[in-house]
N, C-alpha and C positions, 0 to 999 in steps of 0.2 A: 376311568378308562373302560372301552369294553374288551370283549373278546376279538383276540388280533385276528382277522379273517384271512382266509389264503385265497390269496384272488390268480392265481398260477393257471393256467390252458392245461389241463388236465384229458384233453382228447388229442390225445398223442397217438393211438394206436388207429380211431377212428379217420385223422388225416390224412395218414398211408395212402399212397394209389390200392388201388383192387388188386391189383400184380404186382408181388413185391418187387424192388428194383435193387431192393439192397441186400447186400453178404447175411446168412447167417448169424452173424456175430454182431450187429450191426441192428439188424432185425430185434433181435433179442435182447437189445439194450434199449429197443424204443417197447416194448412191452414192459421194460420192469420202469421207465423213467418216471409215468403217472407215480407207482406207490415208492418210489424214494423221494420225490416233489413232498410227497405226504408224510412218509417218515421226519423227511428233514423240518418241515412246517413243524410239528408235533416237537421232535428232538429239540431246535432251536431256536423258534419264538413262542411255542402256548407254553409248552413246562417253565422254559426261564421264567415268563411272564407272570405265568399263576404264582410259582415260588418267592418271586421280586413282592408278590401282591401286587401287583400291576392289574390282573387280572379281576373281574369283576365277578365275586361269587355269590352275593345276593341280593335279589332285587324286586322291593314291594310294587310289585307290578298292579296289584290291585288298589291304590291309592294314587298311583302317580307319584310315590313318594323317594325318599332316598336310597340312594344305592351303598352298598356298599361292600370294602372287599374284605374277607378273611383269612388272617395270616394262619399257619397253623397252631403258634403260641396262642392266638385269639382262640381258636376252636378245643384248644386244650385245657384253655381257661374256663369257657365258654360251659362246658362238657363235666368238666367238676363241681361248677355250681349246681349244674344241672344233677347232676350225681346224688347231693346233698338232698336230693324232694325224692330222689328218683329211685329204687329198692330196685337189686334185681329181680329180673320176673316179673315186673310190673310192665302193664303198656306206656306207649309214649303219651303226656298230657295234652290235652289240649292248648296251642301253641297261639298266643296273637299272629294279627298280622304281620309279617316281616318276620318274625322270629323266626330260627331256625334251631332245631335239636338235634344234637352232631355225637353219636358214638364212635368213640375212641377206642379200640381194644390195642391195647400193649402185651 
């Protein structure tokens, strides 16, 4: 899967007439509507999504090759082996294609 897009009408304030026509209160609720449209996108479909693993976090773009998604038991697994080459203080290795190298700090 990839990343869930928010396809939402997000020109809310710019549709207004030129001359407000409405209350105060009213008014002020269509300025904040774009970033709660956004909030709630974020709140309620990318985090569930990415947490489910639904979401798609890495992808060898340079081959055309497979995608794929990491939980963050994977990245914690992932991060340990990596641990085992890896000394602190040391730079990051050079990393094949697709690989990715994930610090964990607990």
């Amino acid at each position: 899967m990839s990343i869930p897009k928010l396809n939402e009408n997000l020109n809310i304030v710019s549709s207004l007439p030129n001359k407000p026509t409405l209350d105060a209160d009213s008014l002020k609720a269509k300025f904040d509507e774009g970033s709660n449209k956004i909030k709630d996108y974020i709140n309620n479909t990318l985090i569930p999504s990415t947490e489910a693993g639904q979401t798609l976090l890495i992808n060898d773009l340079t081959t055309g090759g497979t995608t794929k998604a990491l939980s963050a038991e994977m990245g914690k697994k992932l991060n340990n082996e990596k641990q085992k080459v890896i000394k602190y203080g040391t730079s990051v290795p050079t990393l094949a294609i697709g690989e990715v190298f994930i610090q964990i700090f607990e």
